[in-house]
C-alpha positions in Angstrom: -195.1 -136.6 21.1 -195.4 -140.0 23.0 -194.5 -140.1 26.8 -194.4 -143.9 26.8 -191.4 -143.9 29.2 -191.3 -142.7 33.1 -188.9 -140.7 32.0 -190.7 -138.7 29.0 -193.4 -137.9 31.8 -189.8 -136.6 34.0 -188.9 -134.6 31.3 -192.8 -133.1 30.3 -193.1 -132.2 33.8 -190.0 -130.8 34.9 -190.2 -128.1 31.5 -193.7 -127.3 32.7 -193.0 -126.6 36.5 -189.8 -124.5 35.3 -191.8 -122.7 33.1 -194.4 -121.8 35.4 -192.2 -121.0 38.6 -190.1 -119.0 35.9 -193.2 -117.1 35.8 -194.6 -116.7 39.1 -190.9 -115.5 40.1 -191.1 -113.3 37.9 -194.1 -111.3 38.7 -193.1 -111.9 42.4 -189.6 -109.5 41.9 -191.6 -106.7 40.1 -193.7 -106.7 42.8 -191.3 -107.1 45.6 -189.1 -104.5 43.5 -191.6 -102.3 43.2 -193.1 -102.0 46.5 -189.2 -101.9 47.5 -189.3 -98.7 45.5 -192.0 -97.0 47.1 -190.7 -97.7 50.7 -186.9 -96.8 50.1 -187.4 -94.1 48.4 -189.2 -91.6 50.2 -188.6 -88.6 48.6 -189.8 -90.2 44.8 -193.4 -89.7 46.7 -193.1 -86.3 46.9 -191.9 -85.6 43.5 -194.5 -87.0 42.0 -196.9 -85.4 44.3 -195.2 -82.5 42.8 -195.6 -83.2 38.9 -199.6 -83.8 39.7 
């Protein structure tokens, strides 16, 4: 692949940065979700408490 143009460098760097913010969002929501869990959820806590 030749980036010659402005524009193949555009391209390049736009897939990268979606890639990697695709990724980082990622991980962010399971965390987010999963603390969400824990908090929200008070009684989950317990149960598994419960089962150990």
């Amino acid at each position: 692949m030749n980036l010659t143009s402005a524009l193949d460098y555009f391209i390049a760097i736009a897939g990268i940065a979606i890639i990697v913010i695709s990724f980082v969002w990622n991980i962010y929501e399971v965390f987010v979700h999963k603390s969400g869990h824990q908090t929200s959820d008070p009684g989950h806590d317990s149960e598994d408490s419960a089962i150990r």
